[in-house]
Each structure stands twice: as C-alpha cells, then as structure tokens.
C-alpha positions as CSV (number, residue, x, y, z in Angstrom):
1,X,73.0,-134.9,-65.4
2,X,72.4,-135.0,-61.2
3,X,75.5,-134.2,-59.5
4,X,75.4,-133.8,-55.7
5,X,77.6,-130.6,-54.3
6,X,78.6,-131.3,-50.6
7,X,79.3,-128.4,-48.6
8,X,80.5,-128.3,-45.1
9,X,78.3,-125.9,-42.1
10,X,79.7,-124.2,-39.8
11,X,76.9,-124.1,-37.1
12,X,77.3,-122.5,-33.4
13,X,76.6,-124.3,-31.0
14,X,73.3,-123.6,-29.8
15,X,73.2,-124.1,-33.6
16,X,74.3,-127.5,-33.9
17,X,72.2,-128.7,-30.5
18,X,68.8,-127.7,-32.3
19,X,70.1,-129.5,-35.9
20,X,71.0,-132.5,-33.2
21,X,67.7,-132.7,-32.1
22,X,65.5,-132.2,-35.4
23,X,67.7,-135.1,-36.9
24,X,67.3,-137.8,-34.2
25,X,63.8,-137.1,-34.0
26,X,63.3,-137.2,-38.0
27,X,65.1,-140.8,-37.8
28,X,63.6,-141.8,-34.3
29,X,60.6,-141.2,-36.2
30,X,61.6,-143.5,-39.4
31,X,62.2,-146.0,-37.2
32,X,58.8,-146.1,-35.9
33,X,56.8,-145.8,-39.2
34,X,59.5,-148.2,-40.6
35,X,57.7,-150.7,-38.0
36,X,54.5,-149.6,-39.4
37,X,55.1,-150.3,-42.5
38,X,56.6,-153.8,-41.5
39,X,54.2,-155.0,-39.5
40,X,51.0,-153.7,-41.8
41,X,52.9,-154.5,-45.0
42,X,52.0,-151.1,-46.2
43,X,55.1,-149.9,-48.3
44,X,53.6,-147.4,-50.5
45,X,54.4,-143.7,-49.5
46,X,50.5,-142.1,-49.9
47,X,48.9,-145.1,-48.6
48,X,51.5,-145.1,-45.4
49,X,51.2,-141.9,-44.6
50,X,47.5,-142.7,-43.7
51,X,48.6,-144.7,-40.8
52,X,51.7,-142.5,-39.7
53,X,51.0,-139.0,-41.0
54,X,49.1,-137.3,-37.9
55,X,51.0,-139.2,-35.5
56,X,54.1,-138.1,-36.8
57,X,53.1,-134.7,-36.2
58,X,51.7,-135.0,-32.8
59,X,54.0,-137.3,-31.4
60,X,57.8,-135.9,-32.4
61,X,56.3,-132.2,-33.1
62,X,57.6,-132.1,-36.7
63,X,56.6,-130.3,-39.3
64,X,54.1,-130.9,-42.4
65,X,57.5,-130.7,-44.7
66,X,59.3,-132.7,-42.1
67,X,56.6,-135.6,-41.8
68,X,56.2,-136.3,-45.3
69,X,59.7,-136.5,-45.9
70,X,60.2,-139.3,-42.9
71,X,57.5,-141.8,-44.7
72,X,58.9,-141.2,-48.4
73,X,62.6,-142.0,-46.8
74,X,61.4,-144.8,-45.3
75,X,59.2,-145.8,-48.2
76,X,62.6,-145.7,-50.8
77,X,64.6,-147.8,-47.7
78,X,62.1,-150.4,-48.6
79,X,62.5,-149.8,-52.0
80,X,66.2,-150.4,-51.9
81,X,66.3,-152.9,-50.1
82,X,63.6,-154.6,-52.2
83,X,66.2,-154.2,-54.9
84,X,69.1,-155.1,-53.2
85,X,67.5,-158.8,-52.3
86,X,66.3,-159.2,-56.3
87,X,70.0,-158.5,-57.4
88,X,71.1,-160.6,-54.5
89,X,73.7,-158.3,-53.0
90,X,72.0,-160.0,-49.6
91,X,72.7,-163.2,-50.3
92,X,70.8,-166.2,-51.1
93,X,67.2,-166.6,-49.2
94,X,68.3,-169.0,-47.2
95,X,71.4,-166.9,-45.9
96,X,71.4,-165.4,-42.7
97,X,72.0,-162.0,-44.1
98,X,69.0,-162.6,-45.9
99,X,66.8,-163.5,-43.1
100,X,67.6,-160.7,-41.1
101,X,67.3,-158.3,-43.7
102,X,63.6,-159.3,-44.3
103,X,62.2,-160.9,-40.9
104,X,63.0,-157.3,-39.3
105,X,61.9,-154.0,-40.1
106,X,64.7,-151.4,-41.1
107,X,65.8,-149.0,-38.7
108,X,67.9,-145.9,-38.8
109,X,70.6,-144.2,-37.3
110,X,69.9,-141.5,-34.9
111,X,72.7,-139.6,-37.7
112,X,71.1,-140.9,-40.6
113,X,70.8,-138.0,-43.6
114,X,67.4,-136.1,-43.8
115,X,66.0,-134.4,-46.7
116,X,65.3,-130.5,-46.8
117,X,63.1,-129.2,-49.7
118,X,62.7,-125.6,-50.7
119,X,59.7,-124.9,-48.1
120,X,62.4,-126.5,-45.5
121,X,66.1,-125.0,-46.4
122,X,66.7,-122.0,-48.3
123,X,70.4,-120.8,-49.5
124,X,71.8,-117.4,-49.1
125,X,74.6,-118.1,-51.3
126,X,76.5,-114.7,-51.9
127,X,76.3,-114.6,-48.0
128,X,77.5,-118.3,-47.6
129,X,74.5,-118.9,-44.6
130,X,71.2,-120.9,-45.1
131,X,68.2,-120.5,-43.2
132,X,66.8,-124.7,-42.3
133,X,64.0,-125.4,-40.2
134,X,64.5,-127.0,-36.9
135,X,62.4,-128.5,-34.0
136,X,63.3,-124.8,-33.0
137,X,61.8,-123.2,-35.5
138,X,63.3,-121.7,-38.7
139,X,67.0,-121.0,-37.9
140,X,68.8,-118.2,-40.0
141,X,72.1,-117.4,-40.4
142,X,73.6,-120.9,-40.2
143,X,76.8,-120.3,-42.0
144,X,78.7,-122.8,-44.7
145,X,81.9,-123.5,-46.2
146,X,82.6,-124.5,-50.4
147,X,84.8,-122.9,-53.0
148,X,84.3,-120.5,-55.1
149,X,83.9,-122.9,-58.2
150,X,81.1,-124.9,-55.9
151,X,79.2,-121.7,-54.7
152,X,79.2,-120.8,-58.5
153,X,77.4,-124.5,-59.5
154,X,75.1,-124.0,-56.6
155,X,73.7,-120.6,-57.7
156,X,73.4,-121.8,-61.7
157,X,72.3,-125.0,-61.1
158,X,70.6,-126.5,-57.8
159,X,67.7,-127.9,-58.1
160,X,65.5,-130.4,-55.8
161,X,66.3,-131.2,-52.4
162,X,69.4,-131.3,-50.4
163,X,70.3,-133.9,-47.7
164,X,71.2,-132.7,-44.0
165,X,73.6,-135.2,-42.2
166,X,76.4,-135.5,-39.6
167,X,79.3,-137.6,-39.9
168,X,82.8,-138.0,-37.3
169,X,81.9,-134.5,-35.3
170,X,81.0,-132.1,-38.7
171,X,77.4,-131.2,-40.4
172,X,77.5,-131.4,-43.8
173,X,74.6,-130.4,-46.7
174,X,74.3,-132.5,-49.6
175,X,72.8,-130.0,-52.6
176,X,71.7,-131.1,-56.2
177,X,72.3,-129.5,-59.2
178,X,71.3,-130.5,-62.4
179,X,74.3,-130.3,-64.5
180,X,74.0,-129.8,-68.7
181,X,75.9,-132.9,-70.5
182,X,78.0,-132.1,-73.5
183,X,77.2,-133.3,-76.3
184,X,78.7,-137.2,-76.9
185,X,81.7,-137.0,-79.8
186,X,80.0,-138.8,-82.5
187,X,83.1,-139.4,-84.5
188,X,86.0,-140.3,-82.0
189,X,89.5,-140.2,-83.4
190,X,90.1,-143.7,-81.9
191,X,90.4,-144.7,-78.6
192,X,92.3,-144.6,-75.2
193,X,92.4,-148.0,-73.4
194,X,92.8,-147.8,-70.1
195,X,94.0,-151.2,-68.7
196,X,92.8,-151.7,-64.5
197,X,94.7,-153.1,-61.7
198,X,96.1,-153.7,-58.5
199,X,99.6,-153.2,-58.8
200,X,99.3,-150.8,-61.3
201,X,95.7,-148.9,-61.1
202,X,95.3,-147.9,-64.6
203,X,98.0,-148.2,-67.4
204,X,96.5,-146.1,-70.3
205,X,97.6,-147.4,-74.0
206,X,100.1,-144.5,-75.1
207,X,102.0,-146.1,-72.2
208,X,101.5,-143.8,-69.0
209,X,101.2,-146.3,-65.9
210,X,99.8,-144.7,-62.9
211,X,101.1,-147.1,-60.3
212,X,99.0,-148.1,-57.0
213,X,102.4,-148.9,-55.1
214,X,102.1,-146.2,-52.6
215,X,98.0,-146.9,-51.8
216,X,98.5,-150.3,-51.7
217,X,101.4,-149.4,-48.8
218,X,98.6,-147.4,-47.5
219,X,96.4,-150.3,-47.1
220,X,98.3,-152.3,-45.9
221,X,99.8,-150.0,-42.8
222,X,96.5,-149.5,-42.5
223,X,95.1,-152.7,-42.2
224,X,98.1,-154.1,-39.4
225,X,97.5,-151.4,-37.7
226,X,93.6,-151.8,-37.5
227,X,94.6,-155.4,-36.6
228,X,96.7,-154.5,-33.4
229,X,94.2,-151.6,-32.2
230,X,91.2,-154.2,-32.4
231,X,93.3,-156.9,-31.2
232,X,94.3,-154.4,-27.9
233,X,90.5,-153.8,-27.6
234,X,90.9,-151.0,-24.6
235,X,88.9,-147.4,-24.6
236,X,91.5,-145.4,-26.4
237,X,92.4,-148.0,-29.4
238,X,88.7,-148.1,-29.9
239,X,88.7,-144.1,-29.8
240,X,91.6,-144.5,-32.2
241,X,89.9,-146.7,-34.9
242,X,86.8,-144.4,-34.8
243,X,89.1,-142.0,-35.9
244,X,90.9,-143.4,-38.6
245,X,87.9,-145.0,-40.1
246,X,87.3,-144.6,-43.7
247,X,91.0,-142.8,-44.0
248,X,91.4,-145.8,-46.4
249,X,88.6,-145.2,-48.4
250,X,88.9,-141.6,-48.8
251,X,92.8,-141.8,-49.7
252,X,91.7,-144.9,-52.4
253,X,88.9,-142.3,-53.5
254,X,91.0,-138.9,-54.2
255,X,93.4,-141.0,-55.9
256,X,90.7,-142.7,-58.6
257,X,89.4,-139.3,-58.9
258,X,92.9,-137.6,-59.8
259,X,93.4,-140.4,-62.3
260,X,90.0,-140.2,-63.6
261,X,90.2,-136.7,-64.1
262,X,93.6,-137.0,-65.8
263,X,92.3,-139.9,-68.1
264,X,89.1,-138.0,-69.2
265,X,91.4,-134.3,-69.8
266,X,93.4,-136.3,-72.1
267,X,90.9,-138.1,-74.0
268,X,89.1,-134.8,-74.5
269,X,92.1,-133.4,-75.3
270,X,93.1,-135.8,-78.6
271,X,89.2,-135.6,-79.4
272,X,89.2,-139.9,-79.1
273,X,87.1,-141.9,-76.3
274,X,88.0,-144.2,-73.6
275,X,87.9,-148.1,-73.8
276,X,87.4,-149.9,-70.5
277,X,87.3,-153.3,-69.6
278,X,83.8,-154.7,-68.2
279,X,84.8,-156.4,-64.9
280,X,81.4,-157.4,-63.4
281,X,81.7,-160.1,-61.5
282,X,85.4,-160.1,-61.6
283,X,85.2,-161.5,-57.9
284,X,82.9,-164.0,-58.1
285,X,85.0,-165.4,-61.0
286,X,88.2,-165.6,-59.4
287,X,89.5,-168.2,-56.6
288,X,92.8,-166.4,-54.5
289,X,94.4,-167.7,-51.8
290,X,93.9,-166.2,-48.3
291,X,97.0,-163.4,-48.2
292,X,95.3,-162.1,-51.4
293,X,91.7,-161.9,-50.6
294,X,92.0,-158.3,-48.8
295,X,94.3,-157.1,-51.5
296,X,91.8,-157.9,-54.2
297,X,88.4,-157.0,-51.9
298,X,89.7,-153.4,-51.4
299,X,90.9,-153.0,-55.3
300,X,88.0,-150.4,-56.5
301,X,88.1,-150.5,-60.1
302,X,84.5,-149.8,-60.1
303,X,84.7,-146.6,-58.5
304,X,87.2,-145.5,-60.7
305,X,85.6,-147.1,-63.6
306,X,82.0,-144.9,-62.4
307,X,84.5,-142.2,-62.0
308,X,85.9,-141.9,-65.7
309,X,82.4,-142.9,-67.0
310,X,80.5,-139.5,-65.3
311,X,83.4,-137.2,-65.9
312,X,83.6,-138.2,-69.4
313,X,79.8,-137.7,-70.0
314,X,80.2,-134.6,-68.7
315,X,83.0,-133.7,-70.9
316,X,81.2,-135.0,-74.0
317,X,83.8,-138.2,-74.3
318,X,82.3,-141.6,-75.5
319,X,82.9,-144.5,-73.4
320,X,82.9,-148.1,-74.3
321,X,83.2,-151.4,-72.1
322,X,84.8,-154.2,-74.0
323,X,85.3,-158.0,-73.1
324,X,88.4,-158.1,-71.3
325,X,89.1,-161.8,-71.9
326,X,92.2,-162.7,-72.9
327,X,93.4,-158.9,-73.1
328,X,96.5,-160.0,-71.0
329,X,97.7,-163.0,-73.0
330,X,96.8,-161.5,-76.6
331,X,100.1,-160.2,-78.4
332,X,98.7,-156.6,-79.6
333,X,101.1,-157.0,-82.5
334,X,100.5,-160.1,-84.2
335,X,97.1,-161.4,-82.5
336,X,98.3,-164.5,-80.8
337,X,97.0,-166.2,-77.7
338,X,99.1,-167.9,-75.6
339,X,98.8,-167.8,-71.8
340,X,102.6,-168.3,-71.5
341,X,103.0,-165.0,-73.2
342,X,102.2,-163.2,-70.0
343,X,105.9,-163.9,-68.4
344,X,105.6,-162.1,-65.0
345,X,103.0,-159.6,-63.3
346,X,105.1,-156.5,-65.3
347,X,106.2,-158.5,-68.9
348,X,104.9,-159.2,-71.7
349,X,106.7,-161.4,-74.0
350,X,105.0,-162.6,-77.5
351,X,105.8,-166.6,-78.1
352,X,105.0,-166.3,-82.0
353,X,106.4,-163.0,-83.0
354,X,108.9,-162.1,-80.1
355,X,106.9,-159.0,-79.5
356,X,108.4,-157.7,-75.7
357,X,106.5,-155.2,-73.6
358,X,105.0,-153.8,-70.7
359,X,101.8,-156.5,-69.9
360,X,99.5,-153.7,-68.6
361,X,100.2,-151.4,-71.8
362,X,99.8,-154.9,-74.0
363,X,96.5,-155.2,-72.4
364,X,95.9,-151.1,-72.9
365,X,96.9,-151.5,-76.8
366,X,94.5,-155.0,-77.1
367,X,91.5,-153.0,-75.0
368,X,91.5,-150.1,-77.4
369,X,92.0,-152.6,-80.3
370,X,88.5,-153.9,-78.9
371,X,86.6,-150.9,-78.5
372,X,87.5,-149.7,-81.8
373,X,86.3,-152.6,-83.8
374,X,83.4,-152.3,-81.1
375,X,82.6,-148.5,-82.2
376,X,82.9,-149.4,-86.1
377,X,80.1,-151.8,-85.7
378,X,77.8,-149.6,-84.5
379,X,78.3,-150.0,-80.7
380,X,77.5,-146.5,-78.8
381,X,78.6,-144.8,-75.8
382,X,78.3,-147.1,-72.8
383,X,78.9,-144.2,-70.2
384,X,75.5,-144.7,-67.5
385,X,72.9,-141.7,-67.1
386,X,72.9,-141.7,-63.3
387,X,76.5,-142.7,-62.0
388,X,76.6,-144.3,-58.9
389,X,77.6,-142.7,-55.3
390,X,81.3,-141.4,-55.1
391,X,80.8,-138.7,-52.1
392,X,83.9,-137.0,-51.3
393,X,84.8,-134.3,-48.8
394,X,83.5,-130.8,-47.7
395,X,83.6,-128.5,-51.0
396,X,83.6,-131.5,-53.3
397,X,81.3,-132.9,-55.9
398,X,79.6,-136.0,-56.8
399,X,77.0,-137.9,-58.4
400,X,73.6,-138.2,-57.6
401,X,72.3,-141.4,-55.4
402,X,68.9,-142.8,-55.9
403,X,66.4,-142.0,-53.0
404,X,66.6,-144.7,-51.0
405,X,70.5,-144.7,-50.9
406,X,70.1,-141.9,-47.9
407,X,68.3,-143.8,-45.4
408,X,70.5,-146.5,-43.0
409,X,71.3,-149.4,-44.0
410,X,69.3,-152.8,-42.7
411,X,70.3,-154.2,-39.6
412,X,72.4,-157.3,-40.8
C-alpha cells in the first residue's frame, strides 16, 4: 500500500531563493507546454514531448530529469481533468464551470508541487539533509525536519518519486513509501458499526459517541469571522484571511484522524471489523434549508470514512459499507420501521416494543446488524487499494494521490 510521508525542509536562504526559482520555472514551463498540448490536441506524454522537449531545455535551462517531468505533470493534469468532467464533478456541459474548464488550457501555479526522482533528489536520512537539483545546480546539505517514527518508514520503505512544493511561507517534500498490508482477518468476530454525523461525528455501536460539538463551534467562529474580515475588505483583513486559511480544514482533519485511529485500534483490538454506512451522494439526495447548507457542506464523513478504511487495511481489519437506509428509524431490538420512532436529533424511542435509546447508537447497533448479515453471505472487505488524498502536516503521513492530483487545478 502507497502512503505519502511529508516532511518539512529547513532551507537557508540562499537555499530557499534557488528552490524558488527552479519551481516557478518548472510550472512557468507547464504552463506553456499545457498550451501546447491545448492548442495541438496532443495529450499523450511521449508524443508531447516531441513538440516541447528541446524547447524546454533551451528556453527555461532545466534539466533532462526536470523536462520530462514538466510534460508527464501536465500530461496527468489532462488526465484528471479528463476524469473529473466524465464523473461530472465539473458540472454538466452546458455549465459554466464546464466551459471553462475545457475551452482553456490548464495552467499552474507558480507554487504548484514538482516531482523529484532518484537522478533529481537523493536523501541523507541519518543526517536529516537531501541533496535536490536546482536551476543552480545540485544543492547539498539542504536540511529537513520528521520524527523519529517517519525517518524510520523513510529509510525501510521509500520508493518512487517525492513531490517538492511550498505552501503559506514553508517547503515541504512529499516522499513515497510503499507500505506492506496485513493480512485482511478472514474470520471477524463480528462487527463495530460506526454510525456518522454532524452533531455527533461517529457514535460506534458499544455506545462510545465522539461528539463534533466543539468543531462544529470551530466552524462556526470561524466562518463569522471570515464573513466580517471579507466584508471589511482592507489590506490587513485580507492578510488576516491568508493566514487563517485552511485552519478549518486542518482542525476537521486531526480530529477524523484521532477518531479514526481510535476506531481502527479498537476493532483490531476485539479481532471484529468495522461497518460503515455508504453515503455517496448523500448531498445530492437531501434538500436543507439555507442556515444548514454550510453546516452539512463542511461535514467530512468521507474523509473520515477514507480515513478508517486505509488505517484499517493497514492494520489487517475488514471493512464493509452497508445501506444506510432506514438505519435511523429501524428499532435494533425488535426490527420495526417507523419514522416516528426517531423522537428528536439525540432519542430513539421504539413505537412497537418501547425499546428507548440513544438514536446514533440505535443506528450503530442496526449498521453492524447490516454488515454482519452482509459478511455471512459472502460479501468481502470493501476497504479501497489506493485511499484518497488526506495530507496532513510537517512529520505526518498520508495516502498516496494519483499523478495528476499534483498539478493545479483548472482555471474555473
């Protein structure tokens, strides 16, 4: 299993100016065979590099390495976002999204990540430096930052390039390692369902409620005050929301990964698997009133769900994804359906047996009820094989990202 480690350098600053340079000329140059690509409707990496390779070279001085990594990164952008519009995360065609994500070629940010391979960037681990080619020249000593725990993954298991980028003042290196997966446990002793929400982020079915009260206040300080500061619209409120951006998301983030690691720990721990509910689509099903939109746009039950998933393949816990209708209306006791059973956001209360309990550990109970009938038939571990993007901080881990996930975005 791919699992990015992401550590933080520590460059000087005549350090830092020449890693400056070599990445705004890397993307400067993306841009321009992005056009090329665009306007030729060439979008294959060997035959793109006959129109862009030597010019490359000539006009932004890179490197051989350097070149051929600017026309595969734009090559997968293309490829994404060829993906992106036949899933529809783009919109319809006739939306303007849409049209401006394909009447215009993609462009990327003078910051966007580059790729290093093994000719480019080698790692002195014990000595926590690496020595990365530059516009420069080859540049030694460039020191870095990561845990003990993360410098140990690095030496055992790296493999494959690593990903150079800068983000809000720091430089960071993205490295992967190729991680072994434990065996899945082929014979679970039942199942821990793990109920999702809003109020209430996960609610497990031996009762344990891990409540979202205090991130939801989060949010929402968070969200006034991004109203006021954009609202004010002067030099230092915009200074101020460049530097609180993404404070949300990271706060949302460490919490779904302390939870998921706790859920996974105790799974492992009782030798059963996880049941989860499968909320694709989730938003596109339900109609909310305005005050609520935000609330429910922001809840990320599928990064915590990709969360459990990857830590449990990597513990060797099955996962399964069960039909979660009706879970919050079915009594777990006696089976009945009633939608007046679900009393409030918090209670539970059976109409046909008098059963009285916690809604979100009802729905837990009914969830694992699911997945065990689910796993008796036949049904196998659901967990996916390459986990999607949950980057974290300097020193942290996460899971691999397809190719094209490293260029910038389309202009929409």
């Amino acid at each position: 299993m791919k699992l990015v480690v992401q550590v933080k350098l520590l460059p000087t600053p005549g350090q830092a100016a020449a890693l400056d340079a070599t990445l705004h000329a890397c993307n400067e140059a993306a841009s321009w065979v992005s056009e090329v690509a665009f306007g030729r409707g060439v979008k294959r990496n060997f035959a793109l590099r006959e129109h862009t390779y030597a010019e490359i070279k000539q006009r932004w001085g890179l490197g051989a390495q350097a070149a051929q990594h600017v026309i595969k990164k734009t090559c997968d952008a293309y490829t994404a976002l060829k993906a992106n519009l036949k899933a529809g995360n783009l919109g319809q065609p006739w939306s303007k999204r849409y049209r401006r994500a394909t009447e215009e070629p993609i462009t990327f940010r003078p910051e966007g990540a580059q790729p290093y391979d093994d000719r480019m960037l080698s790692w002195q681990i014990t000595d926590r430096t690496i020595s990365i080619w530059t516009l420069s020249g080859r540049m030694k000593g460039v020191a870095f930052t990561a845990s003990p725990e993360q410098l140990a993954r690095l030496a055992l298991y790296r493999k494959g390039e690593s990903d150079l980028l800068y983000r809000d003042g720091m430089w960071f290196l993205q490295a992967t390692c190729e991680i072994p997966v434990t065996e899945p446990n082929a014979d679970p002793d039942g199942f821990l369902g793990i109920d999702l929400g809003i109020v209430n982020i996960a609610t497990t079915s031996d009762g344990e409620i891990m409540a979202g009260r205090e991130l939801n206040r989060g949010r929402l300080r968070e969200r006034t005050l991004r109203t006021k500061l954009q609202k004010k619209n002067t030099p230092s409120a915009k200074r101020r929301l460049k530097k609180r951006r993404r404070k949300e998301a990271r706060r949302a983030k460490d919490i779904n990964h302390k939870i998921a690691k706790h859920v996974v720990a105790e799974a492992e721990r009782t030798g059963r698997g996880i049941a989860l509910e499968n909320l694709t689509g989730i938003r596109e099903r339900v109609r909310l009133r305005k005050p609520q939109r935000a609330t429910h746009s922001s809840w990320s039950f599928a990064q915590l769900g990709a969360f459990i998933a990857y830590k449990a393949r990597r513990a060797g816990v099955p996962v399964v994804h069960v039909d979660p209708a009706y879970t919050s209306r079915t009594c777990a006791e006696c089976g009945y359906i009633d939608r007046a059973n679900r009393v409030s956001q918090s209670w539970f209360a059976c109409r046909s047996c008098g059963f009285v309990d916690h809604a979100d550990r009802n729905s837990s109970r009914n969830i694992r009820a699911r997945a065990e009938r689910l796993w008796r038939r036949g049904a196998k571990s659901t967990a996916p094989d390459s986990p999607p993007k949950i980057g974290r901080g300097s020193g942290r881990e996460r899971s691999a990202t397809p190719s094209g996930a490293r260029c910038a975005n389309p202009p929409l």
